[in-house]
FITOR-255040 format. One record per atom (N, C-alpha, C): residue number from 0; residue in three letters; atom name; z, x, y. Coordinates in steps of 0.001 Angstrom, whole numbers. Layout:
# residues N
> n	res	atom	z	x	y
> NUM	ALA	CA	Z	X	Y
...
This chain:
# residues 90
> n	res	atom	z	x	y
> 0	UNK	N	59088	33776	-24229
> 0	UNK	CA	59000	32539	-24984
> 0	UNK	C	58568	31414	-24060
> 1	UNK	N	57712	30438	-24611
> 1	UNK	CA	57055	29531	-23614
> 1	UNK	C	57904	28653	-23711
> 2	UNK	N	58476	27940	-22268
> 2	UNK	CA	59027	26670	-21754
> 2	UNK	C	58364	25905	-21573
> 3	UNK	N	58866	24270	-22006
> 3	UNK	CA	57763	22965	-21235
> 3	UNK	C	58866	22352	-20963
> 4	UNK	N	58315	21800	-19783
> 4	UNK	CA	58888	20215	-19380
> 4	UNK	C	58360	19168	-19614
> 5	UNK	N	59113	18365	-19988
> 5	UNK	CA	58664	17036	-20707
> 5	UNK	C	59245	15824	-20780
> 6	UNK	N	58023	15033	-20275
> 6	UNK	CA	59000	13467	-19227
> 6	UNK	C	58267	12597	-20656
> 7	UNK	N	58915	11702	-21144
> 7	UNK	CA	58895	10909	-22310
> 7	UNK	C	58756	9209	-22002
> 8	UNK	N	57650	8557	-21769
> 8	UNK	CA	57643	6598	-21381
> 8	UNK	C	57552	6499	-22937
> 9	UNK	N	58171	4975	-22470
> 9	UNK	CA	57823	4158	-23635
> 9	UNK	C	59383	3581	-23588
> 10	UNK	N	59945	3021	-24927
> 10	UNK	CA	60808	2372	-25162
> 10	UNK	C	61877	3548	-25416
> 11	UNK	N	62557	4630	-25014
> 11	UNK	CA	63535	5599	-25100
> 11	UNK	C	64646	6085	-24607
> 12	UNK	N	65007	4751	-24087
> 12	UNK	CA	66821	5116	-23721
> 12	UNK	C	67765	4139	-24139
> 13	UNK	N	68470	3895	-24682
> 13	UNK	CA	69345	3002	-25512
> 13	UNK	C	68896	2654	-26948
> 14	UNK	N	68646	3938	-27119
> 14	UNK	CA	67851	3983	-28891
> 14	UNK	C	68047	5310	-29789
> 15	UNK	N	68878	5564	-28717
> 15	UNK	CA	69282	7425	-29709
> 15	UNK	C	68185	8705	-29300
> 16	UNK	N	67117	8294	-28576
> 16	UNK	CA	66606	9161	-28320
> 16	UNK	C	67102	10666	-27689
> 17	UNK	N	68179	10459	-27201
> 17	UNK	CA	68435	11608	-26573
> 17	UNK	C	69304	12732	-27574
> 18	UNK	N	69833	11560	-28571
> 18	UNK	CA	70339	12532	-29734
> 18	UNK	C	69714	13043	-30601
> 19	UNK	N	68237	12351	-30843
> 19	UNK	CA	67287	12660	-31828
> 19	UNK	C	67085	13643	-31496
> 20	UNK	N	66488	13694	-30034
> 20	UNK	CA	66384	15223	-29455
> 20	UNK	C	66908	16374	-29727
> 21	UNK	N	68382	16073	-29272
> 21	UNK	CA	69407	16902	-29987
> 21	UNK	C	69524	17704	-31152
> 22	UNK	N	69649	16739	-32186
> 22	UNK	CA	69339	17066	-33028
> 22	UNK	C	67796	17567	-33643
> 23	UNK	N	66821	17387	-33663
> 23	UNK	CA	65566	17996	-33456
> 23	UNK	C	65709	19422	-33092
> 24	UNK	N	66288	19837	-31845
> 24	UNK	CA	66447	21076	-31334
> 24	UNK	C	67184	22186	-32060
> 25	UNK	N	68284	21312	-32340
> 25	UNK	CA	69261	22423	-33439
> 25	UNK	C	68809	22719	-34950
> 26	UNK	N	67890	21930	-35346
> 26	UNK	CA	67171	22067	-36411
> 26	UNK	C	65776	22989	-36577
> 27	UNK	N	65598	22591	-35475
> 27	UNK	CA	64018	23892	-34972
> 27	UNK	C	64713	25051	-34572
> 28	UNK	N	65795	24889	-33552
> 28	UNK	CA	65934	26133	-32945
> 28	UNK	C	65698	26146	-31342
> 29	UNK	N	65346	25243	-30630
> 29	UNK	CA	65195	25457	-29745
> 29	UNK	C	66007	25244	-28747
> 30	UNK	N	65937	25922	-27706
> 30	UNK	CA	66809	26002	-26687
> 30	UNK	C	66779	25122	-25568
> 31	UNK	N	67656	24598	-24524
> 31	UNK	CA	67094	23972	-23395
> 31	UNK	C	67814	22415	-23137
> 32	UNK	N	67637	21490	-22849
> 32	UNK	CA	68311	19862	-22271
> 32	UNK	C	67308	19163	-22659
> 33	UNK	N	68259	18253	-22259
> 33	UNK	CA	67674	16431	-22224
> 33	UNK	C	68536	15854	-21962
> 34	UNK	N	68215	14584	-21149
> 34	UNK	CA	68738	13746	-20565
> 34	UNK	C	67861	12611	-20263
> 35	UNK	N	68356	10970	-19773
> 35	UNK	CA	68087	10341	-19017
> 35	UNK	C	67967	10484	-17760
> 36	UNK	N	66391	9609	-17693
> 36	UNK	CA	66032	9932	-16393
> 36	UNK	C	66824	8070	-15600
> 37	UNK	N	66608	7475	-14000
> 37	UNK	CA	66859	6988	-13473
> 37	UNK	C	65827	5663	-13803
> 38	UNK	N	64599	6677	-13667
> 38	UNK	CA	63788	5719	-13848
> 38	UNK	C	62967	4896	-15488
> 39	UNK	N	63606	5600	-16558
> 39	UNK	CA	63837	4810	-17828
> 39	UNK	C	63156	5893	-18533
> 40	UNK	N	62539	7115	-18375
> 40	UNK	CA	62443	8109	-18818
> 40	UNK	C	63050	8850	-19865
> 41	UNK	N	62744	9637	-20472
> 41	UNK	CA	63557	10705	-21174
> 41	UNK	C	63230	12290	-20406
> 42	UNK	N	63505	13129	-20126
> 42	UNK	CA	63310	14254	-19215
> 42	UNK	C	63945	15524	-20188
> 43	UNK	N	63230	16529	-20597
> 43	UNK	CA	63188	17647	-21513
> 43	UNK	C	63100	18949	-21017
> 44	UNK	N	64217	20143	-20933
> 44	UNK	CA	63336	20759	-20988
> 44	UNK	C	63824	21882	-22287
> 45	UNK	N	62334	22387	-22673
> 45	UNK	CA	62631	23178	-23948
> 45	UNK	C	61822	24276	-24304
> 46	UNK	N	62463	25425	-24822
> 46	UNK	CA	61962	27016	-25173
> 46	UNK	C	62560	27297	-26128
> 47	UNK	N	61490	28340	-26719
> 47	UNK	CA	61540	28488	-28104
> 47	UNK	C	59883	29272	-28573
> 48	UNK	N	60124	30090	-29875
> 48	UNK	CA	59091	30178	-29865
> 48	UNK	C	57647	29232	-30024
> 49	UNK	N	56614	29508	-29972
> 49	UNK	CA	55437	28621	-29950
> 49	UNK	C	55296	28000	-30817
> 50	UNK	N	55267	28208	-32583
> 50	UNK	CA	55147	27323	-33342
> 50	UNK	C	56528	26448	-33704
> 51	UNK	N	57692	27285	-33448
> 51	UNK	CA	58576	26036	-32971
> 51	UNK	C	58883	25388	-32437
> 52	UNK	N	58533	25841	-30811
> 52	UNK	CA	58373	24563	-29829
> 52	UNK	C	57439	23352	-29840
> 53	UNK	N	56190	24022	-30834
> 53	UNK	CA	55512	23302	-31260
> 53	UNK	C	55509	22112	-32689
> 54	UNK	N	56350	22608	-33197
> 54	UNK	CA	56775	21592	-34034
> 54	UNK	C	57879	20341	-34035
> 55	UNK	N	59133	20928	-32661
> 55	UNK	CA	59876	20047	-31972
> 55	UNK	C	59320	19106	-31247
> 56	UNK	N	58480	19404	-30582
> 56	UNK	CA	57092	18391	-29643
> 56	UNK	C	56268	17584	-30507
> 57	UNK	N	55910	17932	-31532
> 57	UNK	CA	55968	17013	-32252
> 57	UNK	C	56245	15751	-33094
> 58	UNK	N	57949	16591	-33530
> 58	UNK	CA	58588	15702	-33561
> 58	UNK	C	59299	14257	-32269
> 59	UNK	N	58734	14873	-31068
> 59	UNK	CA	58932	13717	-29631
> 59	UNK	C	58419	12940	-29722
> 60	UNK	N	57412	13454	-30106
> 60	UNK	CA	55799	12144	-30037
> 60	UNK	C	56422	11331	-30729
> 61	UNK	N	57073	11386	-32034
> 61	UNK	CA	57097	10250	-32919
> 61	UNK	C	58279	9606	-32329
> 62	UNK	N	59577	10298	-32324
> 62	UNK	CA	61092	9543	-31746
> 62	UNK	C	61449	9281	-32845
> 63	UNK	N	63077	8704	-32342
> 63	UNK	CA	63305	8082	-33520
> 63	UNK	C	62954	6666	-34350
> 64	UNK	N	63468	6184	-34708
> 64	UNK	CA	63398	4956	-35721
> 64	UNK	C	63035	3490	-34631
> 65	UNK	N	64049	3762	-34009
> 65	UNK	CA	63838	2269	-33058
> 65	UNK	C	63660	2579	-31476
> 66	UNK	N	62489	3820	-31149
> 66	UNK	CA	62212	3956	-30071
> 66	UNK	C	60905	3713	-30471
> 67	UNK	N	59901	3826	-29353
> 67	UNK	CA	58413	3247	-28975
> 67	UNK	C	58009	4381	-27846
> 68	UNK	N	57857	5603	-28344
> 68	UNK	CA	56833	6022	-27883
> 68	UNK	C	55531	6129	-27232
> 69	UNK	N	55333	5698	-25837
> 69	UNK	CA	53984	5636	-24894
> 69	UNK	C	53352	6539	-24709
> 70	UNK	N	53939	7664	-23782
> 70	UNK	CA	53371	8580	-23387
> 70	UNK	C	54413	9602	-23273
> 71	UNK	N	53782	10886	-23415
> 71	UNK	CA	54561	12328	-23474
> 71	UNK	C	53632	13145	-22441
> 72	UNK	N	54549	13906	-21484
> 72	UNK	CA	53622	14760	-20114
> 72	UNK	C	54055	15798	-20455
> 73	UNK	N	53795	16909	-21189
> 73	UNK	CA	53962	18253	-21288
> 73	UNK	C	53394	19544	-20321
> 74	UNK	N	54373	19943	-19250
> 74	UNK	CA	54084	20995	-18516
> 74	UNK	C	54814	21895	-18854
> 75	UNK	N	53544	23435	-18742
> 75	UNK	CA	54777	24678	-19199
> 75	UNK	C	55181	25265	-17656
> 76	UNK	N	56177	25702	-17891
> 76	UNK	CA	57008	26034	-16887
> 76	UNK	C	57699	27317	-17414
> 77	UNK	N	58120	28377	-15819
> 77	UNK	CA	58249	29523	-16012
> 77	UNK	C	59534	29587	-17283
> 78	UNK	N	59999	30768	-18200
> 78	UNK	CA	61136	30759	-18824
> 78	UNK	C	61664	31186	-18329
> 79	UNK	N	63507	30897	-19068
> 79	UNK	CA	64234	31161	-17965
> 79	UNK	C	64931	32106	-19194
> 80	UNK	N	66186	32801	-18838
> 80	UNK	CA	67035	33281	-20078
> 80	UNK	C	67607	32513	-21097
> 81	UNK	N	67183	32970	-22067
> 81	UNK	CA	67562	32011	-23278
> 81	UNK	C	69032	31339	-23205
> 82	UNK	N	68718	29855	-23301
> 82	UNK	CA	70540	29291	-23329
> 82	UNK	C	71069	29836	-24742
> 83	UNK	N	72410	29296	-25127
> 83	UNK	CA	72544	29903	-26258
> 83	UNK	C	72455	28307	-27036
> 84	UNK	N	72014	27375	-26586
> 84	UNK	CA	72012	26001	-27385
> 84	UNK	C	71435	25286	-26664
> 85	UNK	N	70537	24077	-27246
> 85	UNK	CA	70108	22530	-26598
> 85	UNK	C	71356	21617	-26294
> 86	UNK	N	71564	20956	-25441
> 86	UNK	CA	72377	20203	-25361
> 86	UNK	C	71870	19342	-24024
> 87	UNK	N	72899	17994	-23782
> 87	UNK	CA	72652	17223	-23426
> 87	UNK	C	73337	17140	-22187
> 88	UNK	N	72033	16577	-20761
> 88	UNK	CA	72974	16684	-19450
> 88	UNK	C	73308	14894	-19292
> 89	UNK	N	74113	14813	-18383
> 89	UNK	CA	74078	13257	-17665
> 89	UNK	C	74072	13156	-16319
């Protein structure tokens, strides 16, 4: 199953983004983190199959309600063993 990493600019930390995520993931299915980054980032990483990872990535681009979306850097990266859930680091 293909993994990406994925660093998120724009307006996305003190806006729920990291729960949207969250939630996003448990709804697709996909496996993997998120967290805040230091530098005002959002930082992802996520596996799953392709048209569902592909439809969760999708749903990034947009965010939620009162985030502002800039830019999304999607690198795939090796997989690892499936977690058994998305969840959130700090």
């Amino acid at each position: 199953m293909p993994r990406k990493h994925v660093l998120v600019t724009g307006l996305v930390q003190g806006v729920g983004f990291r729960y949207f995520a969250l939630d996003e993931a448990q709804q697709t299915g996909v496996t993997g983190w998120v967290r805040n980054r230091s530098d005002g980032r959002v930082e992802i990483e996520a596996q799953g199959d392709s048209s569902v990872l592909n439809d969760f990535l999708d749903r990034i681009h947009m965010g939620p309600r009162h985030a502002y979306v800039e830019k999304v850097e999607i690198e795939e990266i090796p997989e690892v063993p499936l977690e058994p859930e998305f969840r959130m680091r700090w």
